[in-house]
C-alpha positions in Angstrom: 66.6 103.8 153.0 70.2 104.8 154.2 70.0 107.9 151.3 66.6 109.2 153.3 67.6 108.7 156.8 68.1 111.6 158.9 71.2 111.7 161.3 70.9 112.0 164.4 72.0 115.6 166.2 74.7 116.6 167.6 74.8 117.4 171.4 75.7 120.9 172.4 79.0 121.0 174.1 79.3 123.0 177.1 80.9 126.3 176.8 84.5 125.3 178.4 84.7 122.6 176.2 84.5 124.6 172.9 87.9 125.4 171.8 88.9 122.0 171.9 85.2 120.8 170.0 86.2 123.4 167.8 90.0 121.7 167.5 88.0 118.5 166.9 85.9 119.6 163.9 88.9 121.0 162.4 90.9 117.7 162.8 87.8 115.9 161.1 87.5 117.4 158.4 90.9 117.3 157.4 90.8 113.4 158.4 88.1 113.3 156.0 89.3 115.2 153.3 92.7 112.9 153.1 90.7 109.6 154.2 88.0 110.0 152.5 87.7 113.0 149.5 91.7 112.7 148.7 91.9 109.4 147.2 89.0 110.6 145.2 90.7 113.4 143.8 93.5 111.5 143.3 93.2 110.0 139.7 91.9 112.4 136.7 90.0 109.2 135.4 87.5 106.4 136.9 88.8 103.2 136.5 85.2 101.9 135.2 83.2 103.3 132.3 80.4 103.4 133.5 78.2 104.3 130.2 79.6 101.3 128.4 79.3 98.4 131.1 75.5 99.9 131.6 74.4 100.6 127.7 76.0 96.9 127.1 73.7 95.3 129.6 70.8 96.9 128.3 71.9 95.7 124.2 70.1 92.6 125.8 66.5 94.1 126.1 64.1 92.2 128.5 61.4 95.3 128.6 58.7 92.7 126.9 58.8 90.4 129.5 58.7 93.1 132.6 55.9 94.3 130.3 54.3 91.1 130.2 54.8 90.6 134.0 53.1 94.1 135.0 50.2 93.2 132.6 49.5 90.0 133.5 47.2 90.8 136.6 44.9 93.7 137.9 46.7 95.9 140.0 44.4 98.9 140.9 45.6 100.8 143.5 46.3 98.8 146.9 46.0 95.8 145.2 48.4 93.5 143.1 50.4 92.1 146.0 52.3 89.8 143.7 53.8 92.9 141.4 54.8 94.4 144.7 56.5 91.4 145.6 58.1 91.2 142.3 59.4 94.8 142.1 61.1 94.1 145.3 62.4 91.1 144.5 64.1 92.3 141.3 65.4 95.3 143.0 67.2 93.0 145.6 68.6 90.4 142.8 70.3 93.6 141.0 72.1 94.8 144.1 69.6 97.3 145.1 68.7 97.7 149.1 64.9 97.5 148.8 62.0 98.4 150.7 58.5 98.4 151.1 56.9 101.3 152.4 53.2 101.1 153.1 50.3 103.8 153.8 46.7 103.7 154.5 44.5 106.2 152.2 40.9 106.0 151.2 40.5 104.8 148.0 37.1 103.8 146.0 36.4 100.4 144.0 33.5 99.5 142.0 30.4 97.6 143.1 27.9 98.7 140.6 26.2 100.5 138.0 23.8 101.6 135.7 22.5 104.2 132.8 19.3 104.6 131.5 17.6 106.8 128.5 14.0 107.1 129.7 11.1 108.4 127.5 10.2 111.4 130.5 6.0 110.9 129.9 5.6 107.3 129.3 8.5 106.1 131.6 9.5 103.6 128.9 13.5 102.6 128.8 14.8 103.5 125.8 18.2 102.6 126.0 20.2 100.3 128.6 24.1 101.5 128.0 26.1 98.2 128.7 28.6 100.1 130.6 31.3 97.3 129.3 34.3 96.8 127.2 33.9 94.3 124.4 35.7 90.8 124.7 38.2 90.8 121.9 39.6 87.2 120.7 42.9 88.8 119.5 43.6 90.2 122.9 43.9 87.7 125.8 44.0 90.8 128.4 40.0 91.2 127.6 39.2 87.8 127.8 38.9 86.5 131.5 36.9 87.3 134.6 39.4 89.0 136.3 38.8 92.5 134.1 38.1 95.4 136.1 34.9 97.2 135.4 34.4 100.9 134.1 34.5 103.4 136.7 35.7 106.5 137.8 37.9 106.8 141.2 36.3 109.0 143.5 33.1 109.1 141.8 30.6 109.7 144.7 27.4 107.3 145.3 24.5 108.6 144.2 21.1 107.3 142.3 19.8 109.9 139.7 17.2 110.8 137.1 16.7 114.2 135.5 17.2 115.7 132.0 20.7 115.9 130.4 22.2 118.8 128.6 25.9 118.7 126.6 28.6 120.5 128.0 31.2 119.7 125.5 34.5 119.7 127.3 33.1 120.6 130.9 35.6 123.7 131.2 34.8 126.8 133.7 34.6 128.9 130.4 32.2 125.6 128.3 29.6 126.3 131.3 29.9 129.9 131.5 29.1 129.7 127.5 25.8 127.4 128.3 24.9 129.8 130.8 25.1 132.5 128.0 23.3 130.6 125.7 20.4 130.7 128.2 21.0 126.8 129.1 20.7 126.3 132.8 22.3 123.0 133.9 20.6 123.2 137.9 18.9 120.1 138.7 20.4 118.2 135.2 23.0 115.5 134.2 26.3 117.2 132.2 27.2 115.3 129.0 31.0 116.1 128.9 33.8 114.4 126.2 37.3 113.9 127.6 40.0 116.4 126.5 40.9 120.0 127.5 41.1 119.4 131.2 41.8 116.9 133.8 38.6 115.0 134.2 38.1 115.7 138.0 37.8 119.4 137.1 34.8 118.2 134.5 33.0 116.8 138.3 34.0 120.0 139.5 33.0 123.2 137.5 29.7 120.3 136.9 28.8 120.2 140.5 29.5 124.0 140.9 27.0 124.8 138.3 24.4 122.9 139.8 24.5 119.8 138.1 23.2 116.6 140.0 25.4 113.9 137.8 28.2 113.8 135.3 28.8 111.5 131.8 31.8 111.6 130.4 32.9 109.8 127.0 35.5 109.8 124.4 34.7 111.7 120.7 36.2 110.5 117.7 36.9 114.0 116.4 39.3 114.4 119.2 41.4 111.6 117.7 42.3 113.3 114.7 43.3 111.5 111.3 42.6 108.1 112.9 39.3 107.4 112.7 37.1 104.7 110.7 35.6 108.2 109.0 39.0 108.6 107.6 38.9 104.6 106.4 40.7 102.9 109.5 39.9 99.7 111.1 39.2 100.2 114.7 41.6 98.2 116.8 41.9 95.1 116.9 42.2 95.3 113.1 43.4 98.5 112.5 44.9 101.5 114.6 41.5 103.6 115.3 39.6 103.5 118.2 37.9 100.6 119.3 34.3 101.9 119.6 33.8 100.3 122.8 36.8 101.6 124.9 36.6 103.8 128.1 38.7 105.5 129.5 38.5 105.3 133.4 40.5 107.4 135.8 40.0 109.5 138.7 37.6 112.3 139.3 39.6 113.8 142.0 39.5 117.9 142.2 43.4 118.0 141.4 45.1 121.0 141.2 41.4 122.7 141.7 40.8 125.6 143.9 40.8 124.4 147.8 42.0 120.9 146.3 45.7 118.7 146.9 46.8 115.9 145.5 46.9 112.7 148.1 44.7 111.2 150.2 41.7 113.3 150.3 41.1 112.9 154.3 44.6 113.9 155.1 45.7 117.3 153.6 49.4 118.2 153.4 50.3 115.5 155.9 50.7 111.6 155.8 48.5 109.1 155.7 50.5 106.7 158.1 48.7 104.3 160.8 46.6 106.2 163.5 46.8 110.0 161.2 43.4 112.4 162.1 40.6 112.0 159.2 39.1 115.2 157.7 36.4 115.3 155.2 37.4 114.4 151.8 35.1 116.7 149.8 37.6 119.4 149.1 39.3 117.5 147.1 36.4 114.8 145.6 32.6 115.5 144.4 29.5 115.0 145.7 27.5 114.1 142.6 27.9 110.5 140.9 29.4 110.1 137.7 30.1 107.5 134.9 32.9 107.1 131.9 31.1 105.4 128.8 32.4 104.9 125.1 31.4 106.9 122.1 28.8 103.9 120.8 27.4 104.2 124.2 26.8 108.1 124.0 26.0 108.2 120.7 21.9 106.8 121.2 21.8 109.3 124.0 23.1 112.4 122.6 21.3 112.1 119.6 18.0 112.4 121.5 19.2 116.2 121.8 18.7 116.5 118.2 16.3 119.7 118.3 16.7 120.9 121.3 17.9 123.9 123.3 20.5 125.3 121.1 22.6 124.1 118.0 25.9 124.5 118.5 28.2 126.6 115.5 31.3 126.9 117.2 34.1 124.0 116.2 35.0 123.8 119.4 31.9 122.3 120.6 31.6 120.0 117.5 32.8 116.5 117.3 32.5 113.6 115.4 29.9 111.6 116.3 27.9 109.5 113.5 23.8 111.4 114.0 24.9 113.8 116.9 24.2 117.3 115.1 25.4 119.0 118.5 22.8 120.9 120.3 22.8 121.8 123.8 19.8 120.1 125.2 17.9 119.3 127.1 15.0 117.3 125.8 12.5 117.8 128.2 10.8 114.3 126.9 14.3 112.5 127.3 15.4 111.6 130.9 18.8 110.0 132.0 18.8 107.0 135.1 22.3 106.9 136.4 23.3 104.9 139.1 27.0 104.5 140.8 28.0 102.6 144.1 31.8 101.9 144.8 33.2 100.9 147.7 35.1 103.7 149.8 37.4 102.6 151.9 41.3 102.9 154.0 43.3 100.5 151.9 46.9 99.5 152.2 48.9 101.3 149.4 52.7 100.2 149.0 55.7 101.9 147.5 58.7 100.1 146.8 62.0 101.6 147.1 65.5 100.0 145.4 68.6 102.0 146.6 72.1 102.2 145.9 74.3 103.9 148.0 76.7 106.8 147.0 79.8 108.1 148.6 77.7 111.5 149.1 75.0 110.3 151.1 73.3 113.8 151.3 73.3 113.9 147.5 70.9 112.0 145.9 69.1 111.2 142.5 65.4 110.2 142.3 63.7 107.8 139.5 60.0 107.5 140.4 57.6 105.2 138.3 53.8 104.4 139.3 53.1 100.6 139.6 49.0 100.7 139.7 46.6 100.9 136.6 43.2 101.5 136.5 43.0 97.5 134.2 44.5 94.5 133.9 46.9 95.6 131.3 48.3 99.2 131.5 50.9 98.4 129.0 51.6 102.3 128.4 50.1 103.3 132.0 52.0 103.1 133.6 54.0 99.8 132.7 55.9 101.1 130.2 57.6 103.0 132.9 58.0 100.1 134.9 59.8 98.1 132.6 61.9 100.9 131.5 62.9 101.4 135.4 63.5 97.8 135.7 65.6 97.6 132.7 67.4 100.7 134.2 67.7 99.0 137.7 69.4 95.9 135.7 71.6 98.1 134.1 72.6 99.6 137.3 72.4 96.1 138.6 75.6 95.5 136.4 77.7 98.3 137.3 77.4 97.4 140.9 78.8 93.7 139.8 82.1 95.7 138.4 82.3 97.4 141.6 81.5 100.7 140.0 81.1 104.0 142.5 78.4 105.6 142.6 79.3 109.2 143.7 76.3 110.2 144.8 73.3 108.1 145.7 70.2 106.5 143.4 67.2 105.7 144.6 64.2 103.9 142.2 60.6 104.4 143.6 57.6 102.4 142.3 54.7 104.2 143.4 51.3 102.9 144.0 48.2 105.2 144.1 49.2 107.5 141.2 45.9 106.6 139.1 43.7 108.2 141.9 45.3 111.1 142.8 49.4 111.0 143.2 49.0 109.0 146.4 52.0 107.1 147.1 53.9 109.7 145.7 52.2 112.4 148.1 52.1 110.8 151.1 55.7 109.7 151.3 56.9 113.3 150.4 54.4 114.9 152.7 56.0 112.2 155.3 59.7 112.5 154.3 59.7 116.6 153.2 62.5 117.5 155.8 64.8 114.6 154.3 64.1 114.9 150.9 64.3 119.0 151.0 67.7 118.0 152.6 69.2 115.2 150.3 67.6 115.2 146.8 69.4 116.9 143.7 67.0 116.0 141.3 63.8 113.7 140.7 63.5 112.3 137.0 60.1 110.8 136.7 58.6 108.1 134.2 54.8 107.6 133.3 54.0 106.2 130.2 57.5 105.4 129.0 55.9 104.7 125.3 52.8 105.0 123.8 54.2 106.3 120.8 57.8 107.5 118.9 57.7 110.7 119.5 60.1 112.0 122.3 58.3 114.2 124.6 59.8 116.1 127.4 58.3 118.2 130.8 60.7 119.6 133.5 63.4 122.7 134.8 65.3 124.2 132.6 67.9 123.9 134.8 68.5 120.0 133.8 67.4 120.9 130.0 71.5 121.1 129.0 72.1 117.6 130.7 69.4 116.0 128.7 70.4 117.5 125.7 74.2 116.3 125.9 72.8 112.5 126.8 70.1 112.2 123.8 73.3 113.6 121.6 74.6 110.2 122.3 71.7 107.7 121.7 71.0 106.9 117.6 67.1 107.4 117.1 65.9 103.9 115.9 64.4 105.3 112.7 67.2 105.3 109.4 67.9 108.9 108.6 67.2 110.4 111.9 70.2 110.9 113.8 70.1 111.2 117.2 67.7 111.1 119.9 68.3 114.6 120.2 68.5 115.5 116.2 64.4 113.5 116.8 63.4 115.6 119.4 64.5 119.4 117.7 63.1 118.4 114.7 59.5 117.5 116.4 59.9 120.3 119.2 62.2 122.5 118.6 65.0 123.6 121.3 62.7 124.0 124.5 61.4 122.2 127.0 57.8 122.2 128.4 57.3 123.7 131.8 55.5 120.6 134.3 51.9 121.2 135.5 50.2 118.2 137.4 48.9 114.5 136.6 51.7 112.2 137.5 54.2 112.1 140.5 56.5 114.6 140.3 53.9 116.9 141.2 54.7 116.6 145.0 58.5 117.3 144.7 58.5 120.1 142.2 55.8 122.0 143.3 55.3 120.9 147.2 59.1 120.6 147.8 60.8 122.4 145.5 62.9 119.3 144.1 63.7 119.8 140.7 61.8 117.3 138.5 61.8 115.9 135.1 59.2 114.1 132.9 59.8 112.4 129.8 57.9 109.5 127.4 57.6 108.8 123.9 53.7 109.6 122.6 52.2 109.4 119.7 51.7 112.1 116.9 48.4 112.7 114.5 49.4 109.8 112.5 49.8 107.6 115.0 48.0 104.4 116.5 45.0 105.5 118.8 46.3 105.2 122.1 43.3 103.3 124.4 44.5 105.1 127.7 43.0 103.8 130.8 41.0 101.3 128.6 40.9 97.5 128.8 42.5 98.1 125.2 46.0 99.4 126.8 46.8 95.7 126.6 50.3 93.6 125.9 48.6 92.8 122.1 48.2 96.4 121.8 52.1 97.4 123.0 53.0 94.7 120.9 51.4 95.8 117.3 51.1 99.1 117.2 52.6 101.0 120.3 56.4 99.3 120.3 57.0 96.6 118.3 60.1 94.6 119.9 59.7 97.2 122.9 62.9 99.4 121.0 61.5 102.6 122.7 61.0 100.9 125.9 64.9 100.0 125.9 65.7 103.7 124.6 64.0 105.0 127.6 65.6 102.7 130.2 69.3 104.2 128.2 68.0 107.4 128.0 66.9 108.8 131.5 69.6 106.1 133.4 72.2 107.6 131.5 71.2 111.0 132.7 70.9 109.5 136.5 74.4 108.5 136.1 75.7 111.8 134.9 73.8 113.4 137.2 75.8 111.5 140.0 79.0 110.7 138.2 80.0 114.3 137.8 81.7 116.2 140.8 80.0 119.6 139.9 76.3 119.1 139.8 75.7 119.4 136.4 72.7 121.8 136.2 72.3 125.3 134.1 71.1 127.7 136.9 71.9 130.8 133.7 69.2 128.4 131.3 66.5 128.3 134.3 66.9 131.9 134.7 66.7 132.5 130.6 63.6 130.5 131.3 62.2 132.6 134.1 62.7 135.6 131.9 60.7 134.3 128.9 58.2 133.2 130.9 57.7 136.9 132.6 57.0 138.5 129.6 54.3 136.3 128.7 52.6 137.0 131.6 53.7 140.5 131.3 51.4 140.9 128.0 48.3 139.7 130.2 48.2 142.7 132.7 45.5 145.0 131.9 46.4 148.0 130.1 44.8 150.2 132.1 46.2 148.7 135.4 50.0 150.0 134.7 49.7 153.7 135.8 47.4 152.9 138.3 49.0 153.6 141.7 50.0 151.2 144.9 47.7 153.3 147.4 47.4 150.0 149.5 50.4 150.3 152.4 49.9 146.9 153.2 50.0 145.7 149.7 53.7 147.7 149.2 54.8 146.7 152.3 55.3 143.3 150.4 57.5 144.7 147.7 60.7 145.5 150.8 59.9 143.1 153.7 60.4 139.6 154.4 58.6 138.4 157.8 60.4 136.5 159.6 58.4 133.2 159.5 58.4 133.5 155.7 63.0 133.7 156.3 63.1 130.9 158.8 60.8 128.5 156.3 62.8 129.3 153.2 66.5 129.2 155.3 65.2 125.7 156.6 64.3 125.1 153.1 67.6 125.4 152.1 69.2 124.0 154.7 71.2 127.5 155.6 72.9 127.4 152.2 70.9 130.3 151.2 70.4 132.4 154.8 70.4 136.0 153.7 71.6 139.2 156.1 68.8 141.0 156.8 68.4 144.5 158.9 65.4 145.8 160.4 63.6 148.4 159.0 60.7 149.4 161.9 60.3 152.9 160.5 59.2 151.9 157.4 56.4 149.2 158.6 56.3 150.0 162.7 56.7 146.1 163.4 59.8 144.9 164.4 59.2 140.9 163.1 59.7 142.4 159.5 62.4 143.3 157.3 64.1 144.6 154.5 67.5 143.4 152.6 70.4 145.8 153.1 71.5 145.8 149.6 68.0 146.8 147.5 66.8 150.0 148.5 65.5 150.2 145.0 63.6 153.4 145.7 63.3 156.0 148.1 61.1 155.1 150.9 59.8 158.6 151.6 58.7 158.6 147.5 57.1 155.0 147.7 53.1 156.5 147.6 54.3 157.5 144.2 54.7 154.5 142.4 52.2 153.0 139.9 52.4 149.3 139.0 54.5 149.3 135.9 57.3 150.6 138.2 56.5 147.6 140.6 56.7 145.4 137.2 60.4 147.5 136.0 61.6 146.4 139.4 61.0 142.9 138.8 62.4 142.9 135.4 65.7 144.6 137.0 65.9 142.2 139.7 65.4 139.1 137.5 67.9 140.7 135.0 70.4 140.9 137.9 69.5 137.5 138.6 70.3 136.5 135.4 74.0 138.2 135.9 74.4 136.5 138.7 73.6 132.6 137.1 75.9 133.7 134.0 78.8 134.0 136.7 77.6 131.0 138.5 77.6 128.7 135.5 81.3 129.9 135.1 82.4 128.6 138.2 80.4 125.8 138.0 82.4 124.8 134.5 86.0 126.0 136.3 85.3 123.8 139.5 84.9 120.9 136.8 87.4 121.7 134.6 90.0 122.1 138.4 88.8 118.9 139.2 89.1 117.1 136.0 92.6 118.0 136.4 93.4 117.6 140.1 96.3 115.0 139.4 98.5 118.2 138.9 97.2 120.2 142.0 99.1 119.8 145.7 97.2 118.0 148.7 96.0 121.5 150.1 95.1 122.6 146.6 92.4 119.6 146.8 91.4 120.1 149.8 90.7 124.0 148.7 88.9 122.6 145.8 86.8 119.6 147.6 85.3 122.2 149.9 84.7 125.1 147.4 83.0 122.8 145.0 80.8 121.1 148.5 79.7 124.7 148.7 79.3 125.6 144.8 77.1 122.0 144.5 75.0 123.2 147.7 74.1 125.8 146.4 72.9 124.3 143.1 71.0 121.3 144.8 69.1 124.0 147.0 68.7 126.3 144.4 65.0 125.2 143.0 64.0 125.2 146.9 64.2 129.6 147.0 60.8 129.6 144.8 58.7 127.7 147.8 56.7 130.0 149.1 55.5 129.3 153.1 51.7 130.3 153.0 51.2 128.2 149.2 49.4 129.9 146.8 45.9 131.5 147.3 43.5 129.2 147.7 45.7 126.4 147.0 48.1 126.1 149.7 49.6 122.6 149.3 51.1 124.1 146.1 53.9 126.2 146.9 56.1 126.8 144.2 55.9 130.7 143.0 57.3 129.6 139.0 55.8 126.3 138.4 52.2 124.9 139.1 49.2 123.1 137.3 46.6 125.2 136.4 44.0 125.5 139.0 41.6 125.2 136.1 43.2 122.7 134.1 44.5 120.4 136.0 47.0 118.8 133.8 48.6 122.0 132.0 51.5 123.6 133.8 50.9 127.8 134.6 54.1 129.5 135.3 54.3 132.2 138.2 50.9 131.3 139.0 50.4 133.6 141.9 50.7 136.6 139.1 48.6 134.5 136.7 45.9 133.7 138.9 45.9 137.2 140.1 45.7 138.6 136.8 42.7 136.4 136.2 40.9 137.1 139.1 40.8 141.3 138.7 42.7 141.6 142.0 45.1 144.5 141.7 46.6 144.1 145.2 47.0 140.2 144.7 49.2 140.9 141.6 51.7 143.7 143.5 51.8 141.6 146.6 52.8 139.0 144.7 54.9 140.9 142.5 56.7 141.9 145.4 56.9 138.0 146.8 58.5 137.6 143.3 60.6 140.5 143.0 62.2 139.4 146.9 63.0 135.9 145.7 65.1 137.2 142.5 66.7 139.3 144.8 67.6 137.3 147.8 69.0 134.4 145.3 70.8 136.4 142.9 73.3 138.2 146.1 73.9 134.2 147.4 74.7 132.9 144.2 77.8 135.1 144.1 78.7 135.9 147.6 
């Protein structure tokens, strides 16, 4: 990929040589300016309209047959050869320079396995779960041989028997309740129902608590108004659940303490041919575990009936039909569970389609996943897929008219994503240097459409630019208005910050890239969506998730219109003053969760206030190579104050006196932070202004003389550097505690969630862990960042 290629460097030129070098550099960039940027600045207008040629090609919407294409086959994970072979052949007939990027990661299939309820004194099976979806006539993608089995990635080997107890949603706080409840889970197989968390974490608290195996199944009280209680047909027939779906998925740790996304035997590097091994289990379980459908669960729970303790909280209550909800165990009922997969290094393969901008070290990211754990996956993840390839035949078009692209557009279908973001991962952990270099922004698609209901994820910097393009798309219901008027009206005027679960994760939070994620879903009312079930089938897309694929063809319009304003305009358009507005509502949240009795207590700790004036000098050198010198920051040394000469303190913030520093208490370290990010917020305001002046001088050029343009091209090359390395100043070197792969100091998954986003998470978590010197330190990490930004973005 030209857009991801590093140059080569330059040669140092020896020291006689250097005024006329120096002559040299001067004489190319002017070359450049007249050969090169002039006769862009030259016209007021493009000759090509870009949003008309591409919304025009997509009037004609062929999403149903790329859906019918990516559902036709299985395609877990390092398999589907012929969908790779596709993706890069359509990329190539629409003009794109495609690739095919392969990696080697352990990954898990399924062999076998079993689940017994056993009568504990006679030995007697009870029940035989069938572990299996059932054959539907209406839908062809469950007839066959070629299905995939129910299973869970990652789920360790293992042979079992022991008494069972329910967990309900298998949170750290669920078996913290149990163990208050005097229910000890050592030695016993968890009963958990999917929702709350990521599932992984489910293994994970399970395994921590003792437990020796792990069920998980869906409830029908978690599907709200849909259910055949409420007089719905299960699907086929009707919109409920069908009563045999599972939902499989991985049951990697993600986002867990000690835990990364990737391949779980090469942490924070890539899994490329001949890459060291380590031992997974940071990041997977130990303990075997199955997924099973409500009908299955339901003989099995019911045995608890009785026992241990009945639960009174709604939160622990569901819906199942003779399930009165008690803990368990029975200590006559025994479960048999048995799992064997097949670990192994498979071949996992991105694809890559490319088009080529003028700014080669600018460019714009659209990342879809490929694999699904079925057959189908007609919401996961192929939805997404044929929204990007309806985008990619869009841009296919605009190439035809000789359109150009200003800065470059890369499409990326990912494999791996089901089991733990692993294409995604690996390629940024083997590309971070480029891609820290060249990307303004990644926009990434998951389930395009499950639903109607617009749902959006990502910076607040890019929040304006989405805005201004679903202003100009009609929502396909009568009455609505816009796709924008639709999205207010359901969510009001925010946007929701990203956590984990799909493959932005590795550029937002590992990179410091920022990322979007958008998808229409479903409301209360809507169809039950069968995710990760033999049930997320064409039929199902079809009927009840997007009939004639209209929200599939909206997506495509939607998110490659804002790739093409993201690269037609000549000022980056991003909000840096929004982002900040963001950062400042999202303080005082976390503001109103330190103790009350921790604000007058004092920073006694000299290390721990070191933090709040020094920068070491690793921590410097990491963030200026981070953004690529655009943000290096004049620093002088301070040894007095620390008696090490490798640290030091900004010459502009003496916020305090030194000499009176023993004095202060943390809600003066928390009024500092407020005062820088206020000055930060100055600083964007005055920013945003010269962002929309640089635009407005360049949208006018035609009246400007030949140096006036070359004045402009270069202040706005510095103006838009400074934007596209703006997100980069909140990656922090050493990652956060405990969790170093994730380095972003605003935006992370929550380590016990998963799936949720936590912003500032090194205050969060510090907060939630009762560690007083954690919080100022990373006040202070904070506090440094708001400072060191908000001087550059005005200098």
């Amino acid at each position: 990929m030209k857009g991801l290629e590093e140059k080569k460097p330059v040669k140092k030129v020896q020291s006689k040589y250097k005024p006329l070098f120096r002559l040299l550099i001067v004489s190319y960039f002017v070359l450049h300016a007249y050969f090169v940027t002039y006769p862009n600045y030259l016209n007021s207008k493009a000759s090509i309209d870009y949003k008309e040629i591409f919304l025009n090609a997509l009037d004609t919407n062929l999403a149903g047959n790329w859906s019918k294409t990516y559902t036709s086959v299985p395609h877990l994970a390092g398999t589907g050869k012929s969908l790779v072979n596709f993706t890069r052949d359509k990329f190539e007939e629409y003009g794109l320079k495609a690739t095919v990027d392969d990696y080697e990661i352990l990954v898990s299939y399924p062999k076998d396995h079993d689940l017994n309820l056993i009568d504990s004194t006679t030995g007697e099976i009870l029940y035989k779960a069938p572990l299996k979806e059932d054959v539907l006539e209406d839908d062809p993608t469950t007839q066959g041989n070629d299905t995939i089995p129910t299973f869970l990635g990652y789920a360790a080997n293992g042979n079992v028997t022991a008494e069972y107890v329910y967990a309900n949603y298998g949170t750290k706080d669920d078996f913290e309740t149990l163990k208050e409840l005097g229910i000890d889970v050592t030695g016993k197989i968890a009963v958990v129902r999917y929702g709350g968390i990521f599932r992984g974490l489910k293994v994970k608290f399970a395994q921590d608590n003792g437990a020796i195996g792990v069920l998980i199944y869906s409830d029908p009280g978690d599907d709200g108004e849909i259910t055949t209680k409420n007089g719905y047909e299960q699907y086929p027939k009707g919109p409920a659940r069908q009563e045999s779906s599972v939902q499989r998925g991985s049951v990697q740790f993600l986002g867990g303490v000690g835990a990364y996304p990737g391949d779980p035997t090469t942490p924070g590097y890539a899994s490329k041919p001949g890459c060291e091994r380590q031992d997974p289990h940071k990041a997977i379980g130990k303990i075997p575990v199955l997924p099973i459908s409500y009908r299955e669960v339901t003989p099995i729970l019911k045995k608890l009936n009785g026992h241990g303790v009945k639960l009174s909280d709604k939160k622990w209550i569901g819906d199942l039909d003779g399930f009165d909800y008690y803990t368990g165990p029975n200590k006559k009922a025994e479960l048999n569970l048995y799992n064997n997969q097949d670990f192994n290094i498979s071949t996992l393969s991105n694809v890559y389609g490319e088009i080529e901008g003028e700014k080669a070290d600018e460019v714009v990211i659209i990342g879809n996943h490929r694999d699904a754990w079925i057959k189908g996956g007609a919401g996961d993840p192929n939805s997404g897929s044929a929204s990007m390839m309806e985008i990619a035949r869009g841009l296919g078009e605009l190439i035809k008219a000789g359109y150009k692209f200003k800065r470059t557009i890369i499409l990326m279908s990912w494999d791996g994503e089901e089991y733990g973001l692993l294409g995604s991962t690996e390629f940024g952990e083997y590309a971070s240097k480029i891609l820290q270099k060249k990307v303004v922004a990644y926009l990434n698609l998951d389930v395009s459409v499950s639903g109607t209901n617009l749902n959006l994820e990502g910076c607040k910097s890019i929040y304006g630019l989405i805005k201004k393009v679903a202003a100009t798309l009609p929502y396909p219901v009568e009455g609505v208005g816009s796709l924008l008027d639709h999205y207010l009206s359901v969510h009001g005027d925010k946007i929701t910050a990203l956590g984990s679960g799909s493959d932005y994760t590795v550029f937002l939070e590992h990179l410091g890239i920022p990322s979007i994620d958008m998808g229409f879903g479903g409301g209360k009312t809507a169809p039950i969506y069968h995710y990760h079930s033999n049930y997320d089938s064409y039929h199902w897309m079809e009927k009840y998730g997007d009939k004639g694929f209209v929200y599939h063809s909206l997506m495509a319009k939607f998110l490659g219109l804002i790739a093409l304003e993201l690269t037609d305009q000549e000022v980056i358009p991003f909000s840096i003053k929004d982002y900040v507005d963001e950062l400042t509502r999202y303080f005082e949240i976390v503001k109103e969760k330190i103790p009350k009795d921790w604000e007058s207590k004092a920073i006694e700790n000299e290390a721990t206030w070191n933090e709040l004036l020094i920068t070491p000098v690793e921590e410097m050198k990491y963030l200026d190579e981070s953004t690529n010198g655009w943000y290096q920051e004049k620093y002088i040394p301070f040894p007095e104050l620390v008696g090490k000469s490798d640290c030091m303190h900004h010459k502009n913030h003496l916020m305090f006196d030194i000499k009176k520093h023993k004095n202060l208490t943390l809600s003066d370290i928390v009024q500092i932070t407020i005062d820088d990010l206020a000055q930060l917020g100055n600083s964007s305001a005055i920013f945003d202004g010269e962002s929309a002046s640089l635009q407005t001088q360049y949208d006018h050029r035609d009246s400007l003389f030949f140096w006036q343009k070359l004045k402009l091209h270069y202040k706005i090359l510095k103006h838009n550097k400074l934007m596209q390395y703006f997100e980069r100043n909140f990656i922090y070197e050493k990652g956060l505690y405990e969790r170093e792969w994730f380095k972003h100091i605003i935006f992370a998954s929550g380590r016990f969630t998963g799936y949720a986003g936590q912003v500032y998470p090194m205050l969060q978590e510090a907060i939630e862990d009762g560690d007083f010197d954690r919080l100022v330190k990373s006040l202070g990490i904070v506090s440094r960042t708001f400072r060191r930004v908000s001087d550059q973005l005005v200098i």
